[in-house]
N, C-alpha and C positions, 0 to 999 in steps of 0.2 A: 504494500500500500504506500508506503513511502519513498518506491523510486517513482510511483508516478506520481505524488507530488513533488518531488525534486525535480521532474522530468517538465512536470506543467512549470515550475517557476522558472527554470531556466528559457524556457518561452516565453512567457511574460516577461524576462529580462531582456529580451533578445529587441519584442516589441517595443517596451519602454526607451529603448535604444536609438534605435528611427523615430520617435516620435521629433514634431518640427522644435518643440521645447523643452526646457525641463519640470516647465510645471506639468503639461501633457505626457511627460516620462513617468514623472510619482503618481499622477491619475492613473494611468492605465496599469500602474505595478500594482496598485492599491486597490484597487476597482476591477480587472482583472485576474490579480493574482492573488493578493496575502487574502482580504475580505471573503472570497468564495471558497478560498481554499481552507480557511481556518473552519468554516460551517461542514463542509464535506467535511474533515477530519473530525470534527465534535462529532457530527451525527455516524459517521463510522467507527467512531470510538466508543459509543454508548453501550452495545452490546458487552463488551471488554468491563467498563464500568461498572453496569449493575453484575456480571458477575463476581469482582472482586467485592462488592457492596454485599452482595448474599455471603457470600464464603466467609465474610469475615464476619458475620453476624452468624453465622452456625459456629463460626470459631468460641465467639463470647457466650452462645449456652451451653449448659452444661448437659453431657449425654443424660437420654432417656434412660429411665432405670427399670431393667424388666422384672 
């Protein structure tokens, strides 16, 4: 999951690049790259999340006693 965002930012840097300026440089790094890229990782991170959230909350009770 992470060489393709390495993959996506090094194109958005490529673009930011050619832009005619540099404020249109940090627009387009920021607007195409960090912002959408930071929400895709959050939301494909959440699975990973709540399972370290449950495991660690079975960790704090204590076993059933049969």
């Amino acid at each position: 999951m992470y060489i393709v965002a390495i993959a996506w930012l090094y194109v958005v840097v490529l673009m930011s690049l050619t832009e005619a300026s540099w404020v249109a440089g940090v627009a387009t790094f920021f607007l195409y790259g960090v912002f959408p890229l930071s929400v895709l990782l959050y939301l494909m991170g959440t699975p990973q999340r709540r399972r370290n959230r449950q495991r660690r909350e079975a960790s704090d009770q204590p076993p059933p006693s049969p």
